[in-house]
DOMI-343845 format. One record per residue (C-alpha): residue number from 0; x, y, z. Coordinates in Angstrom, 3 decimals, decimal comma. Layout:
<sites>
@n=NUM | X=X | Y=Y | Z=Z
...
</sites>
This chain:
<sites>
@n=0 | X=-35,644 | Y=-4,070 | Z=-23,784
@n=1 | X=-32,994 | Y=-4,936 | Z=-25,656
@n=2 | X=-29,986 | Y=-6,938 | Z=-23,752
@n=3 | X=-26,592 | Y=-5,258 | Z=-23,812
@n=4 | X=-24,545 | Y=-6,943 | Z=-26,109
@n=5 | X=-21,720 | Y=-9,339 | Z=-24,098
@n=6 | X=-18,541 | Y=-11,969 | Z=-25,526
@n=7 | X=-19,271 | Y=-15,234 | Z=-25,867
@n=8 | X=-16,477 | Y=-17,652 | Z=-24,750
@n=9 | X=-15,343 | Y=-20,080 | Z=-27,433
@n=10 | X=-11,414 | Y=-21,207 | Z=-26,964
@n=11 | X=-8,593 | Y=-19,477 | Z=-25,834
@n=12 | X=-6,384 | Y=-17,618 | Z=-28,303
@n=13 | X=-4,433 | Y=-14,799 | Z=-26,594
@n=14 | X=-4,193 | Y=-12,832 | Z=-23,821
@n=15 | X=-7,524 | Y=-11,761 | Z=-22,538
@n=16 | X=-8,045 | Y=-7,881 | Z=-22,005
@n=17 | X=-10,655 | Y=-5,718 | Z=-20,678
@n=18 | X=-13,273 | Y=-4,048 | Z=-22,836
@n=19 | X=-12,121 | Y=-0,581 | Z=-23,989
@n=20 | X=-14,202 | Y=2,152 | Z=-22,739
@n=21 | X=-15,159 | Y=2,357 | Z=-26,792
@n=22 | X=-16,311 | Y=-0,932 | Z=-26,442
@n=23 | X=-18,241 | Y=-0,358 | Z=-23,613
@n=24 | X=-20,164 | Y=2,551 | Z=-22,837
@n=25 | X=-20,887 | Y=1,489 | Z=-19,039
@n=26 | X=-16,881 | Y=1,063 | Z=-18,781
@n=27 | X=-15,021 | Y=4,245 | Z=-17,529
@n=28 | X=-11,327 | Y=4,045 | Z=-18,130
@n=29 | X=-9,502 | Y=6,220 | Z=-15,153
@n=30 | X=-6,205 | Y=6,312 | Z=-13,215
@n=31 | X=-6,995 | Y=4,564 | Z=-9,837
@n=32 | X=-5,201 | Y=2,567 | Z=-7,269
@n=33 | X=-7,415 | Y=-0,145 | Z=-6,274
@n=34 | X=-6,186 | Y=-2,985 | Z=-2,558
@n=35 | X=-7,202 | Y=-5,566 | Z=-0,704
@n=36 | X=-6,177 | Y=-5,953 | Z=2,736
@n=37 | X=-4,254 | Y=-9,227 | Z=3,724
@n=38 | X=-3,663 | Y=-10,672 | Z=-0,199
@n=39 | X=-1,433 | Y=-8,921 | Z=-2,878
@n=40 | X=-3,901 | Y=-8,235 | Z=-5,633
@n=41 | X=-2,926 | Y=-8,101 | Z=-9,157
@n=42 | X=-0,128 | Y=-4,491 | Z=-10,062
@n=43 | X=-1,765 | Y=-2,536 | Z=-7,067
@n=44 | X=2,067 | Y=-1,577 | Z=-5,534
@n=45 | X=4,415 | Y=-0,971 | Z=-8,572
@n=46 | X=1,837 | Y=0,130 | Z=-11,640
@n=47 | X=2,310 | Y=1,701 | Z=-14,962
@n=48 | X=-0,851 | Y=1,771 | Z=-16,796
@n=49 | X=-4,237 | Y=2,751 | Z=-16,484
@n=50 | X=-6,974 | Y=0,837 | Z=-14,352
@n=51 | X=-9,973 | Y=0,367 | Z=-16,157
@n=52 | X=-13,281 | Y=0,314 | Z=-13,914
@n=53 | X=-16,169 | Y=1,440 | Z=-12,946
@n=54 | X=-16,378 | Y=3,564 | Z=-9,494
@n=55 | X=-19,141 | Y=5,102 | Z=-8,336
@n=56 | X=-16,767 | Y=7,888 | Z=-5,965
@n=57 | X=-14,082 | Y=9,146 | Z=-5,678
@n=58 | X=-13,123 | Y=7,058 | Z=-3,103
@n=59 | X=-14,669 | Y=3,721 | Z=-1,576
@n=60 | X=-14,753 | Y=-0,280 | Z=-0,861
@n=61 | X=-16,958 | Y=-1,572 | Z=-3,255
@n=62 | X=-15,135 | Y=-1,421 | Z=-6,494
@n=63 | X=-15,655 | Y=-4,025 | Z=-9,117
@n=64 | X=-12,613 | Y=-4,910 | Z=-11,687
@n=65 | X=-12,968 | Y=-6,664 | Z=-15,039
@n=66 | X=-11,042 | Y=-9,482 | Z=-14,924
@n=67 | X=-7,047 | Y=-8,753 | Z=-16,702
@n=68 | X=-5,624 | Y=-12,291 | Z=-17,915
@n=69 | X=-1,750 | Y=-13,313 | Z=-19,072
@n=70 | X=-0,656 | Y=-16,179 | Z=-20,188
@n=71 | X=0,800 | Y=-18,801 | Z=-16,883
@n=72 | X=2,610 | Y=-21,368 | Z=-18,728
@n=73 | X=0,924 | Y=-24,771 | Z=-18,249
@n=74 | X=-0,958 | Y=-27,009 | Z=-15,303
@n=75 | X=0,638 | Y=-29,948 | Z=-14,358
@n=76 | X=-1,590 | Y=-32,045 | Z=-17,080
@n=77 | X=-0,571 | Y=-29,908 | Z=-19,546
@n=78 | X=-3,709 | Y=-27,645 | Z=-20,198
@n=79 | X=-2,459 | Y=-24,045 | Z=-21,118
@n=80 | X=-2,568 | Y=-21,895 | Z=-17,599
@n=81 | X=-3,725 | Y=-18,543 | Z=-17,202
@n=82 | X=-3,724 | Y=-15,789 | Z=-14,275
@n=83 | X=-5,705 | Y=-13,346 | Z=-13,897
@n=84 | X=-3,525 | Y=-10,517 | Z=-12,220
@n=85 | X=-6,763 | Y=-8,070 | Z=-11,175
@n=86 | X=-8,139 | Y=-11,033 | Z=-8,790
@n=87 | X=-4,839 | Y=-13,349 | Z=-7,858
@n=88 | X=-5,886 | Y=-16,470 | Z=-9,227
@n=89 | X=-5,717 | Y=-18,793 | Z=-11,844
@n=90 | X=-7,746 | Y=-19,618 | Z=-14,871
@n=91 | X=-7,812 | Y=-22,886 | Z=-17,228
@n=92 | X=-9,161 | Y=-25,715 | Z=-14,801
@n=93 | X=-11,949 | Y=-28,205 | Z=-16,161
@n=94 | X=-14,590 | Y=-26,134 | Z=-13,901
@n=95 | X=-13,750 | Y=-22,813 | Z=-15,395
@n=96 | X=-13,445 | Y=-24,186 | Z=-18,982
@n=97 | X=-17,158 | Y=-25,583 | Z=-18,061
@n=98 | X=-18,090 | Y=-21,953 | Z=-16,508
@n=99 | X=-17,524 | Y=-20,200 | Z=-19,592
@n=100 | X=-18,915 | Y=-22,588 | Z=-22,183
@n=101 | X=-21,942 | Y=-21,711 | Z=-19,818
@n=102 | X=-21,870 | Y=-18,324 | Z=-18,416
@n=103 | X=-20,053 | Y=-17,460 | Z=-22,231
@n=104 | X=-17,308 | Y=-14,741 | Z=-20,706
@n=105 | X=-14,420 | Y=-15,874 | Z=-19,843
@n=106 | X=-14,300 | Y=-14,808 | Z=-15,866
@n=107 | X=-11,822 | Y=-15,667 | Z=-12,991
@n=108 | X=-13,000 | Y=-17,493 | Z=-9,960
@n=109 | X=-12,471 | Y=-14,075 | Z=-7,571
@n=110 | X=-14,305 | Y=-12,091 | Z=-10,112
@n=111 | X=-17,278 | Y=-10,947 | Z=-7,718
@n=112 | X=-14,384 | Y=-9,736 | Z=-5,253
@n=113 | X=-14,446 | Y=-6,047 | Z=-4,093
@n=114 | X=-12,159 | Y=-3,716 | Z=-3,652
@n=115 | X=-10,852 | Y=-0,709 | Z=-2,153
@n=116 | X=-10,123 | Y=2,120 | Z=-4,615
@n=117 | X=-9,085 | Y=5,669 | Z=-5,100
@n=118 | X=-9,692 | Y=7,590 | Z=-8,388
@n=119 | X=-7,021 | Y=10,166 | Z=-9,913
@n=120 | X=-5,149 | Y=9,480 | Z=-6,151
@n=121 | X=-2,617 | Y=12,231 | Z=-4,438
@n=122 | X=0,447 | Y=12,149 | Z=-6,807
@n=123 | X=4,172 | Y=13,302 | Z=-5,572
@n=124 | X=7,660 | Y=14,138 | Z=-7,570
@n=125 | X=9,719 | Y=13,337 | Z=-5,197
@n=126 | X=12,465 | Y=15,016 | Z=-7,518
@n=127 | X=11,030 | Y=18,252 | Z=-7,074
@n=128 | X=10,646 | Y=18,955 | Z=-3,234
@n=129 | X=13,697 | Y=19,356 | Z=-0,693
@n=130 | X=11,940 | Y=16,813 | Z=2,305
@n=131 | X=9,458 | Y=14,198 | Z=1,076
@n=132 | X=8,566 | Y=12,275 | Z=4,113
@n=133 | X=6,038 | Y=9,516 | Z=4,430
@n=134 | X=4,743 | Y=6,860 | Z=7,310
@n=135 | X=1,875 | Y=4,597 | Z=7,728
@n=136 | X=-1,042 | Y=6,064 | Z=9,676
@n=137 | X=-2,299 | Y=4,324 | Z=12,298
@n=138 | X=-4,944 | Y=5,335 | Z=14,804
@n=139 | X=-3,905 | Y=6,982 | Z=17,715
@n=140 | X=-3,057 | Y=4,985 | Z=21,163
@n=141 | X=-4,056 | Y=7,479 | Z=23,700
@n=142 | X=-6,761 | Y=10,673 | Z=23,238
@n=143 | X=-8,825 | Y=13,036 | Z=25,520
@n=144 | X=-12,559 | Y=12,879 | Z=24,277
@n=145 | X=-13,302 | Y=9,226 | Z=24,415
@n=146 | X=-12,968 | Y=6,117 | Z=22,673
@n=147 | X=-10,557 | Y=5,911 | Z=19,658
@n=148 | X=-12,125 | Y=4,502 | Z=16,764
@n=149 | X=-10,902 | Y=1,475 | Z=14,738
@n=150 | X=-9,838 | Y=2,333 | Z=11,294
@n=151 | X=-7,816 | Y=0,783 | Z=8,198
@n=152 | X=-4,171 | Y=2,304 | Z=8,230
@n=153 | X=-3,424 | Y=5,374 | Z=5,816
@n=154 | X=-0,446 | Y=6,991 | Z=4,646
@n=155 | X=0,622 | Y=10,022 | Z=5,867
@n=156 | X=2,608 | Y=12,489 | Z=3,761
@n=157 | X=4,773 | Y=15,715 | Z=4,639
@n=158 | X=6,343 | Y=17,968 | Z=2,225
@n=159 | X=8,718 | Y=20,753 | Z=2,174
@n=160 | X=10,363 | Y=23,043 | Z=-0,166
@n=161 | X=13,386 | Y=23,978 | Z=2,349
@n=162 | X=14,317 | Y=22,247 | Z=5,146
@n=163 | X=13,293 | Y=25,594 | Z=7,489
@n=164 | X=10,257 | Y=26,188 | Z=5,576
@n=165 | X=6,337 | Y=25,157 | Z=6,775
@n=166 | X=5,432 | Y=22,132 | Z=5,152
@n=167 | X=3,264 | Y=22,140 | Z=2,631
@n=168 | X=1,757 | Y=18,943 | Z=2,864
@n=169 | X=0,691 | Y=17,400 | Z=6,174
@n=170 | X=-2,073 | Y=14,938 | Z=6,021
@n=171 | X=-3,425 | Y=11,509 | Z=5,693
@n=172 | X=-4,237 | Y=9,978 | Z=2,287
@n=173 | X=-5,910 | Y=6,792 | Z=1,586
@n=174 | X=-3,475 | Y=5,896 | Z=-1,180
@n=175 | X=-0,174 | Y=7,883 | Z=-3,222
@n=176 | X=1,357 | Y=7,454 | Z=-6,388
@n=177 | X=5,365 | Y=8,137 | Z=-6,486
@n=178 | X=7,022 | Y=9,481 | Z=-9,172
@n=179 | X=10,909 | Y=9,300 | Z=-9,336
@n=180 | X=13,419 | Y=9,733 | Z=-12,344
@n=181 | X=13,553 | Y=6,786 | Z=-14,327
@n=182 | X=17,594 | Y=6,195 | Z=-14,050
@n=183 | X=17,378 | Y=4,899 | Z=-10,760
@n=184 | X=17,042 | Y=1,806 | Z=-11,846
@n=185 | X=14,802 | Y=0,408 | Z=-8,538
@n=186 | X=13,336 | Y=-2,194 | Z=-10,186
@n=187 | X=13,978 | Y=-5,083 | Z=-13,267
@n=188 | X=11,175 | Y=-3,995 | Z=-15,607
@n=189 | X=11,479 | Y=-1,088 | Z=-16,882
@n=190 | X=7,599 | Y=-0,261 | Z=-17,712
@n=191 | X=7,341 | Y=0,475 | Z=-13,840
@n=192 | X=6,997 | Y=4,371 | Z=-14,223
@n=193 | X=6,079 | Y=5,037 | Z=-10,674
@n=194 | X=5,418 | Y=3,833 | Z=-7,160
@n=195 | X=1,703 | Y=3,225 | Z=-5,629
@n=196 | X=1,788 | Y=3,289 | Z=-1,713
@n=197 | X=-1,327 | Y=1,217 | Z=-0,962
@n=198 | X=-2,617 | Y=0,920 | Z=2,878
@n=199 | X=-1,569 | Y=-2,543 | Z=3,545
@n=200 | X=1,614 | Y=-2,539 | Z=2,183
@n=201 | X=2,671 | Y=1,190 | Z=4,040
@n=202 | X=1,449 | Y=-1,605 | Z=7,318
@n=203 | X=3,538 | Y=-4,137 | Z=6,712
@n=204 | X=6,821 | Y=-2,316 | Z=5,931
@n=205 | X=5,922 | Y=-0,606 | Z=9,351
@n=206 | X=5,567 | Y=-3,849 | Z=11,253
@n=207 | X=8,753 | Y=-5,012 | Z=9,570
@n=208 | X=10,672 | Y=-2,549 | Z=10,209
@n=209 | X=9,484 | Y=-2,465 | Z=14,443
@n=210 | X=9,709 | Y=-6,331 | Z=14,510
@n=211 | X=13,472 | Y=-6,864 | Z=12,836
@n=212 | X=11,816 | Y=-8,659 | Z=9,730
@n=213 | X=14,317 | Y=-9,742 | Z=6,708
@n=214 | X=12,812 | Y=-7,102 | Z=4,393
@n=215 | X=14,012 | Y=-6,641 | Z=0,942
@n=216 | X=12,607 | Y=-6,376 | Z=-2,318
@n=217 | X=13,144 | Y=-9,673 | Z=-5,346
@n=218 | X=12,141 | Y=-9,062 | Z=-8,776
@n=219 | X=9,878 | Y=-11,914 | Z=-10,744
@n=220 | X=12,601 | Y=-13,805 | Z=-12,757
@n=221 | X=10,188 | Y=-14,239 | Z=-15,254
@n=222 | X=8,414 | Y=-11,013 | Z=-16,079
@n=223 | X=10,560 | Y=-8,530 | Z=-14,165
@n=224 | X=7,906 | Y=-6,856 | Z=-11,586
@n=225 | X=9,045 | Y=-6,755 | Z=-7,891
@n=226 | X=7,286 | Y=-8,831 | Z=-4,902
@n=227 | X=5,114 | Y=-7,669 | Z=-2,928
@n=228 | X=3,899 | Y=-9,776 | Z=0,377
@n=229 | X=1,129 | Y=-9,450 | Z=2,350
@n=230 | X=-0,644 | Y=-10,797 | Z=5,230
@n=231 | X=0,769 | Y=-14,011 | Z=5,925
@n=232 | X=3,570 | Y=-14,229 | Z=3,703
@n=233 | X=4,575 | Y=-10,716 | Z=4,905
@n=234 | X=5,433 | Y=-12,161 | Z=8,566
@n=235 | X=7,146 | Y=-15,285 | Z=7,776
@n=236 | X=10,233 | Y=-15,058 | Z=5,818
@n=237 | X=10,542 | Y=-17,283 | Z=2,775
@n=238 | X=13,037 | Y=-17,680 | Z=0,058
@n=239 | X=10,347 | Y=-19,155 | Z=-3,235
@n=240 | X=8,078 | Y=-16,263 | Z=-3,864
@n=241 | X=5,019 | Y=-16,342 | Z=-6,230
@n=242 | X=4,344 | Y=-13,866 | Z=-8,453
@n=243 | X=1,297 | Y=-11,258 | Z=-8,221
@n=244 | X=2,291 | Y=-10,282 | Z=-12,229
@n=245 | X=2,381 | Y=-13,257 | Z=-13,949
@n=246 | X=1,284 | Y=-15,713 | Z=-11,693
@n=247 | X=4,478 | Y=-17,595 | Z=-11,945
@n=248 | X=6,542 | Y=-19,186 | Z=-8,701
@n=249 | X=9,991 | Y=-19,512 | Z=-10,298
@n=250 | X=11,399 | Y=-16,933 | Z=-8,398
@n=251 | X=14,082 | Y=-17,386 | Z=-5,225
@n=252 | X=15,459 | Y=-15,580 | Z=-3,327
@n=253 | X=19,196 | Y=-16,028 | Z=-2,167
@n=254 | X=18,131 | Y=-15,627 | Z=1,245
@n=255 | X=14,476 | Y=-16,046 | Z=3,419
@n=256 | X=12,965 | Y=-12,485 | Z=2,897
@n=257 | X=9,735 | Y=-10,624 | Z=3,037
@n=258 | X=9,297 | Y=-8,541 | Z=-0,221
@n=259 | X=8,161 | Y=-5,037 | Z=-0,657
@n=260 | X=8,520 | Y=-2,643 | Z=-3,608
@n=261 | X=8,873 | Y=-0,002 | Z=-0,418
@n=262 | X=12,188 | Y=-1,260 | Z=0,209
@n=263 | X=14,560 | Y=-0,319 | Z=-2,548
@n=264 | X=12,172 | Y=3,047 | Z=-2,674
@n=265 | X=13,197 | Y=3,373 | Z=1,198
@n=266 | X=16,932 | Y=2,904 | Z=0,498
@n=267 | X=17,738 | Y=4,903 | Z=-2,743
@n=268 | X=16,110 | Y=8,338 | Z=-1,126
@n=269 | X=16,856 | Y=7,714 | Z=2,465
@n=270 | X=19,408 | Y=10,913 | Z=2,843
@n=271 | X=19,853 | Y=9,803 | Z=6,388
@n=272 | X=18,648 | Y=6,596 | Z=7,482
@n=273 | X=19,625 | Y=7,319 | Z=11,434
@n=274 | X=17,366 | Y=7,584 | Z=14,313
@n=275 | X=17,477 | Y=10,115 | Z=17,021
@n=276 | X=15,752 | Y=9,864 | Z=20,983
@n=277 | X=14,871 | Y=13,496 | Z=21,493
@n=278 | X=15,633 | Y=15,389 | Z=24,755
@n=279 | X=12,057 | Y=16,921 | Z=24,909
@n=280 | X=9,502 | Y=15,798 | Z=28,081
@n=281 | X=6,012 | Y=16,115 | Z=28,258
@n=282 | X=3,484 | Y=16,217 | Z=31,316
@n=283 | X=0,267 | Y=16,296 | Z=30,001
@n=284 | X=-1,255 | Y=16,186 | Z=33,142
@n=285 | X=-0,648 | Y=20,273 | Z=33,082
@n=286 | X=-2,551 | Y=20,330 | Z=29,992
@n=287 | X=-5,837 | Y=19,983 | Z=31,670
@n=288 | X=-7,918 | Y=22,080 | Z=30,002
@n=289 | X=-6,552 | Y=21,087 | Z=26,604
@n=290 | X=-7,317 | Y=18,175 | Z=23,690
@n=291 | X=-4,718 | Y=16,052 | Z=23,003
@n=292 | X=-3,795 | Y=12,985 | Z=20,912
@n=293 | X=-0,918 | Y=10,573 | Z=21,347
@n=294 | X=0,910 | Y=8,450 | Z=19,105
@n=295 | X=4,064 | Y=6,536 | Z=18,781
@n=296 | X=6,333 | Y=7,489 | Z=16,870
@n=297 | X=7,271 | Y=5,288 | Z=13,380
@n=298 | X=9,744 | Y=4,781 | Z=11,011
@n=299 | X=9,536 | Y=6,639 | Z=7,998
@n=300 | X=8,319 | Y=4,661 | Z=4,361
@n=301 | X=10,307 | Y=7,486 | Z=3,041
@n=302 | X=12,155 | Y=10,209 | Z=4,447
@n=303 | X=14,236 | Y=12,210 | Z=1,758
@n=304 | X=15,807 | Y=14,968 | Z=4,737
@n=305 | X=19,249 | Y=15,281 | Z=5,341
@n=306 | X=18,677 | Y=15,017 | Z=9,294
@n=307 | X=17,497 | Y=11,684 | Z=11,531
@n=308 | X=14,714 | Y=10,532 | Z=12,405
@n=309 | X=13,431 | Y=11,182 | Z=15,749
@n=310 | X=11,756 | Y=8,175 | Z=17,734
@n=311 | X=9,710 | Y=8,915 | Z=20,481
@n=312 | X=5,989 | Y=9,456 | Z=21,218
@n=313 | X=4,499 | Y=12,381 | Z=19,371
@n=314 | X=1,756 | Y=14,611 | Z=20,790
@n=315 | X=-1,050 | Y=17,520 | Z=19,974
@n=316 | X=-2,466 | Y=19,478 | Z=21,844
@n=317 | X=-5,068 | Y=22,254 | Z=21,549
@n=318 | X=-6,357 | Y=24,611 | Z=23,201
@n=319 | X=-9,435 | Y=26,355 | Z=22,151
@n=320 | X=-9,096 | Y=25,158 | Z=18,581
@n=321 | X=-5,454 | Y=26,040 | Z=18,386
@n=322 | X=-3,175 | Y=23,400 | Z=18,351
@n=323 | X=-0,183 | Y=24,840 | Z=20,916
@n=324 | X=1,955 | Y=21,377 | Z=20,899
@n=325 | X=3,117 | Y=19,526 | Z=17,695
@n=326 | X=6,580 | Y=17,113 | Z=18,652
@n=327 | X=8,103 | Y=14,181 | Z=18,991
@n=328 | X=8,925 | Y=13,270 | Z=23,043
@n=329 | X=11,494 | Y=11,592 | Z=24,328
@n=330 | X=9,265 | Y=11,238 | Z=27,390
@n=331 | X=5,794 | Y=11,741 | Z=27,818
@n=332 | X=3,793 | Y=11,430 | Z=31,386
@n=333 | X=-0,091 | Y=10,975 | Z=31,825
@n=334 | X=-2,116 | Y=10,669 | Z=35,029
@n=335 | X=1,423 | Y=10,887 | Z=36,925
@n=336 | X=2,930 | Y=7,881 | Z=34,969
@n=337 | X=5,445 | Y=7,787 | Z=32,461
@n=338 | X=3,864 | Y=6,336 | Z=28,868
@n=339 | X=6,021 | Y=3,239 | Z=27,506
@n=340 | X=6,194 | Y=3,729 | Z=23,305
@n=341 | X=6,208 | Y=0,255 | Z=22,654
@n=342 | X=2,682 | Y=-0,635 | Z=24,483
@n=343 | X=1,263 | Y=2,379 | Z=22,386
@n=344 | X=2,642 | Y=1,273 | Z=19,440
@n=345 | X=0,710 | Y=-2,140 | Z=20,296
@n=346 | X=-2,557 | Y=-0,097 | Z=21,199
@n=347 | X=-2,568 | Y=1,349 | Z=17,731
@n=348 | X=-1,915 | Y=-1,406 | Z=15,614
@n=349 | X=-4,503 | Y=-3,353 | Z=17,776
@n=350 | X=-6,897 | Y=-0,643 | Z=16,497
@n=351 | X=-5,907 | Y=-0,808 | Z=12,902
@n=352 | X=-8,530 | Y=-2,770 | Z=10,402
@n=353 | X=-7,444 | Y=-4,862 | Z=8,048
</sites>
């Protein structure tokens, strides 16, 4: 059997690029939005080009990404630096020069790194709908029927065409692409056509926002693409931010921040950015023949309506299939106690995977 044909590493000479899918027959170039929990990886928030990779679903945790190199500037010693902005890491050290005289393909460190993916993901004009809103999805804190499972967080969309009308949209998607008109202006580069809400980062505006983090949103000084952080760097403020782009670290911020792309989305289409304690109350404990599910309530990625928030706990209940209660509580009772939001909150979040 013949052995497909491969490149054969000889010196560095330009940017490296994947193979085009004419190149490659295996290689199957589609429109997905591809995370890792915990680590920024490569233009998963803010993207404006096709990913090129091979998935075997349509959905799924096992993707593998051809490496996607730019030039770095230099190491310390001088050698030319690059960064590969699929995998986070950079390329040019004496061990990876020795790799790929080797192996002959020029291949990150990370390269062997899965990922989580969606293909041809949920996309939304938020131009052309009256009330976009969006949150993170968490699991829920409190449910009839047993244990709540652990799951990663998702992001939950609603959409309506009128503010009286039925929404159109109410679910849970494992990753969204934003659309917006271009003369907004959000961010420095201005190849950034569109938004991508991945999982992780939908968590960590949420857990900014409950917590009172610094959260804004810096632009690279060098190539122009806005921060994102993650895990740790998303809970400790810091002004000297390192770029997921271009791999570069020249960029400060005028104050200690955590960065997220969310944030100037959050502020340009936040109609009203107020929060309201309903007057509703609850007892579920006359609900006894019914399913329910309980959740704290959340701020809002994105709410584009011209009325508050509301912040509360928010319950469903059913009754022979038919779900008779849908709201947001200001107070909500359970086995004759009165449930505290914050503690479910905590519950959730302490069931989220990431």
């Amino acid at each position: 059997m013949t052995a497909a044909p491969r490149k054969v590493f000889i010196r560095c000479i330009g940017i490296e690029q994947p193979l085009a899918p004419e190149e490659n027959a295996a290689a199957q170039s589609t429109e997905a939005i591809c995370w890792s929990y915990g680590r920024t990886l490569g233009n998963i928030a803010v993207f404006s080009q096709e990913m090129i990779g091979n998935f075997a679903a349509k959905e799924g945790s096992d993707a593998r990404l051809l490496c996607d190199f730019v030039a770095a500037g230099k190491f310390r010693h001088g050698a030319d630096r690059w960064w590969c902005r699929t995998h986070q890491t950079h390329w040019g050290t004496k061990a990876d020069l020795e790799a790929a005289n080797a192996s002959g393909t020029m291949i990150c460190a990370n390269h062997t790194q899965l990922m989580n993916y969606v293909v041809s993901p949920f996309e939304l004009n938020l131009d052309e709908h009256k009330e976009v809103g969006i949150w993170c999805s968490l699991p829920a804190a409190l449910a009839s029927g047993g244990p709540i499972p652990k799951r990663a967080p998702k992001i939950h969309v609603h959409v309506r065409e009128t503010a009286d009308a039925p929404k159109t949209v109410d679910r849970d998607f494992n990753a969204l692409s934003l659309h917006y008109s271009q003369n907004l202006g959000l961010f420095n580069n201005t190849k950034i056509t569109k938004v991508n809400v991945t999982p992780p980062a939908a968590l960590e505006f949420l857990r900014a926002a409950e917590e009172g983090r610094q959260l804004d949103c810096v632009n690279c000084s060098h190539c122009g693409y806005p921060h994102l952080d993650l895990g740790d760097f998303a809970i400790k403020p810091h002004k000297k931010h390192f770029c997921g782009n271009c791999g570069r670290d020249s960029t400060w911020s005028k104050e200690a921040i955590c960065s997220t792309p969310l944030k100037p989305l959050h502020d340009q289409f936040a109609a009203a950015s107020t929060y309201v304690e309903p007057d509703r109350v609850l007892n579920l404990d006359e609900y006894k023949d019914c399913n329910f599910v309980v959740w704290a309530s959340t701020p809002a990625i994105l709410w584009t309506a011209d009325r508050p928030q509301e912040v509360g706990i928010h319950v469903h209940v059913a009754k022979d299939g038919k779900r008779i209660v849908d709201d947001t509580f200001k107070s909500v009772t359970y086995n004759g106690e009165a449930l505290d939001r914050k503690e479910l909150l905590k519950q959730m979040i302490d069931r989220t995977i990431v």
